[in-house]
C-alpha positions as CSV (number, residue, x, y, z in Angstrom):
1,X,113.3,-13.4,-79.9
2,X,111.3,-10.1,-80.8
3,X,109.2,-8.6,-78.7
4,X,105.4,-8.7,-79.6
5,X,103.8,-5.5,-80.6
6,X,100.9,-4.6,-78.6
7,X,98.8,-1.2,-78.5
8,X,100.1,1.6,-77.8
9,X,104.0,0.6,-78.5
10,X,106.2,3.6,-80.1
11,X,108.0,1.9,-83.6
12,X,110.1,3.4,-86.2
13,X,109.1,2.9,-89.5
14,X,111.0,3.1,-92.3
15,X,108.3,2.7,-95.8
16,X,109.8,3.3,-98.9
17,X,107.1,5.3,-100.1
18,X,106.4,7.5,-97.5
19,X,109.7,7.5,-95.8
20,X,110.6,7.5,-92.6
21,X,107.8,8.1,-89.6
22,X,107.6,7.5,-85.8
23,X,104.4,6.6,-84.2
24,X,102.2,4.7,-81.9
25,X,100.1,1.2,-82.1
26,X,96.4,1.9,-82.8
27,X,94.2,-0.7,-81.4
28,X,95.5,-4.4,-80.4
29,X,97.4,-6.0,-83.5
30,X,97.0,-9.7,-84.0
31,X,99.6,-12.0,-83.5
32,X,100.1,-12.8,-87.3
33,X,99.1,-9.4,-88.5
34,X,100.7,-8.1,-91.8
35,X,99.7,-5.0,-91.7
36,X,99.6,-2.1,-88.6
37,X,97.6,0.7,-87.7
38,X,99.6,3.6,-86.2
39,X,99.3,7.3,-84.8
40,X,102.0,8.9,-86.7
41,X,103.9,11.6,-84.3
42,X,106.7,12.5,-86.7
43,X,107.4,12.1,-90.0
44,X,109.0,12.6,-93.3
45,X,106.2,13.8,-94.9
46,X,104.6,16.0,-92.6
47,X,101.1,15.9,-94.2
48,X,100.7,12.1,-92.4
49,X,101.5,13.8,-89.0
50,X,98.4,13.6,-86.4
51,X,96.8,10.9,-88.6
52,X,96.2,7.2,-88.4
53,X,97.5,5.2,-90.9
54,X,98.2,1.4,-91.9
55,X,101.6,0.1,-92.4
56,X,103.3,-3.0,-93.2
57,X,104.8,-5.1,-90.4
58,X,107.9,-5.6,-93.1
59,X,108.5,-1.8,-92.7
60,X,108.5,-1.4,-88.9
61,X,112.2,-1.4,-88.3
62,X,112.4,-0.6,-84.1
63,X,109.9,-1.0,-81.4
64,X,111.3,1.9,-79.6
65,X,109.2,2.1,-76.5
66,X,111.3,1.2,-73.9
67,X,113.9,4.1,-75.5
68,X,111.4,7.1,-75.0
69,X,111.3,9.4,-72.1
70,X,109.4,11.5,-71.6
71,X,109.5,14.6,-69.5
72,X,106.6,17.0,-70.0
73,X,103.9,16.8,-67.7
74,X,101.0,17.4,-70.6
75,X,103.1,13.8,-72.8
76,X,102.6,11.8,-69.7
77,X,99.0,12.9,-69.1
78,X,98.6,11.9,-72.7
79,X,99.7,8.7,-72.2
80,X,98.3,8.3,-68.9
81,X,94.6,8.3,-71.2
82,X,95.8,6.3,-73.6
83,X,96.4,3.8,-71.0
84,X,93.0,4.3,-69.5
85,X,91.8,4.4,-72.8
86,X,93.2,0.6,-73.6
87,X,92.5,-0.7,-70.2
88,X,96.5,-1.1,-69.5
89,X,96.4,-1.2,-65.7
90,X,100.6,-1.6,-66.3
91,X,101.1,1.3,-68.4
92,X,98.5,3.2,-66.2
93,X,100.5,3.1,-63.1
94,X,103.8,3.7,-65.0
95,X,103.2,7.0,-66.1
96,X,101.1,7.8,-63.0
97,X,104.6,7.2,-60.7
98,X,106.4,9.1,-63.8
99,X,103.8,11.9,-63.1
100,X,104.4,12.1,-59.3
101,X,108.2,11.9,-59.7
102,X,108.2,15.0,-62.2
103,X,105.7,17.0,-60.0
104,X,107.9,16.2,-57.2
105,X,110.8,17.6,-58.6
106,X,109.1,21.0,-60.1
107,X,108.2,20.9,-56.6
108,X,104.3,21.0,-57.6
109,X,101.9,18.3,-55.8
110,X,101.9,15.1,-56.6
């Protein structure tokens, strides 16, 4: 069974005519959506980076959140306000621990 796509999950997208990208859900999909909005982070064409853009569900070929790490402290503050943003009390308190673990080990306070 495939996972459900919800806000703020990382996918690889593979359009043919804009090639290949990596972003982030924008915004709470619905269950039977056909089309996506995502942040795009990296891409092919470089002129889509930073921008929001609508892509078809046919052309998402990974959800790759759970595959990401992510190690600098300014990524996880990022996503820390994304999850405040969304109201994901989950995500929130993932990247706060991830937060307190890296300060930890730079040996900053946590």
């Amino acid at each position: 069974m495939q996972k459900v796509i919800v806000s703020g999950d990382w996918l690889l997208v593979d359009d043919p005519e804009r090639g290949m990208m990596r972003g982030f859900v924008e915004g709470e999909p619905s269950r039977y959506a056909t089309w996506i909005m995502i942040r795009v982070t990296e891409a092919d064409d470089k002129r889509l980076v930073g921008r929001s853009i609508k892509v078809r569900m046919q052309h998402v070929t990974r959800n790759i959140t759970d595959e990401i790490e992510f190690h600098e402290e300014g990524q996880i503050l990022n996503l820390i306000d994304f999850s405040l943003i969304t109201g994901d009390r989950d995500e929130f308190m993932r990247w706060t621990e991830k937060l307190r673990k890296i300060r930890k080990l730079e040996g900053g306070c946590a």
